[in-house]
PLY file of the C-alpha trace (Angstrom):
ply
format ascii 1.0
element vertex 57
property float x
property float y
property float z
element edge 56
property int vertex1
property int vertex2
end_header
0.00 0.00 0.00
1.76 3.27 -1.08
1.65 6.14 1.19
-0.78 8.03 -0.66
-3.35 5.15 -0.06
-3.00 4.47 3.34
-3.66 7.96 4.18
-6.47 7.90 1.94
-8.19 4.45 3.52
-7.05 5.98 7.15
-9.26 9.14 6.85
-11.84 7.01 5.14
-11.75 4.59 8.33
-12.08 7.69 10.54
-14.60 9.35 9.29
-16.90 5.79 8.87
-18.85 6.25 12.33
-19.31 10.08 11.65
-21.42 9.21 8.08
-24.83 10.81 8.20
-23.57 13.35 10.79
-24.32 17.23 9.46
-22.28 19.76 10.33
-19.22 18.74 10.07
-17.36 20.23 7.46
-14.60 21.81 9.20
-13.93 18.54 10.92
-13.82 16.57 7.89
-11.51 19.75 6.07
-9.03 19.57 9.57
-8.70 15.52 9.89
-7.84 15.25 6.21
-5.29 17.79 6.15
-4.05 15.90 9.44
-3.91 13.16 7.69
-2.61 14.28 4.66
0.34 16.11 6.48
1.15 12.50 8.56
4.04 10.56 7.92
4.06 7.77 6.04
4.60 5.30 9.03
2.75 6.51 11.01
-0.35 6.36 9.48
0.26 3.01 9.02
1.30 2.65 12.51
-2.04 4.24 13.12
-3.83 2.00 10.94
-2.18 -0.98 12.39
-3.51 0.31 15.71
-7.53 0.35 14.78
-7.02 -3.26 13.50
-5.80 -4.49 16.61
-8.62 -2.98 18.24
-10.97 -4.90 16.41
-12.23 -2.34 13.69
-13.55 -3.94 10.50
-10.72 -3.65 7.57
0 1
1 2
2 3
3 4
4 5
5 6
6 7
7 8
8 9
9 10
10 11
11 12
12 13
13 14
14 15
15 16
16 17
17 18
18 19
19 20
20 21
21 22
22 23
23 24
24 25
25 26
26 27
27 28
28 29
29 30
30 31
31 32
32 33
33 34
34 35
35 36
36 37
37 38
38 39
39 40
40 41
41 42
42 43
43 44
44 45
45 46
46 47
47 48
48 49
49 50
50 51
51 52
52 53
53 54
54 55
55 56
């Protein structure tokens, strides 16, 4: 998975349980420039970390 793409599937994964939620445009617009600004490991340090919790892949 490149780096591009895990940053892409870890914002996806965080904003799952917010879907249907209004109002939340500037959160969205702040955790995917977080994201997007995160090293490469570690989002996947951070997506490694919501698997072992037990979050759907």
């Amino acid at each position: 998975m490149t780096g591009t793409t895990a940053k892409a599937y870890l914002y996806e994964r965080l904003m799952e349980p917010l879907r249907g939620c209004k109002g939340l445009n500037i959160y969205r617009h702040d955790l995917m420039h977080r994201v997007m600004s995160m090293p490469d490991l570690e989002v996947r340090e951070r997506l490694e970390h919501l698997n072992q919790l037990g979050h759907k892949s």
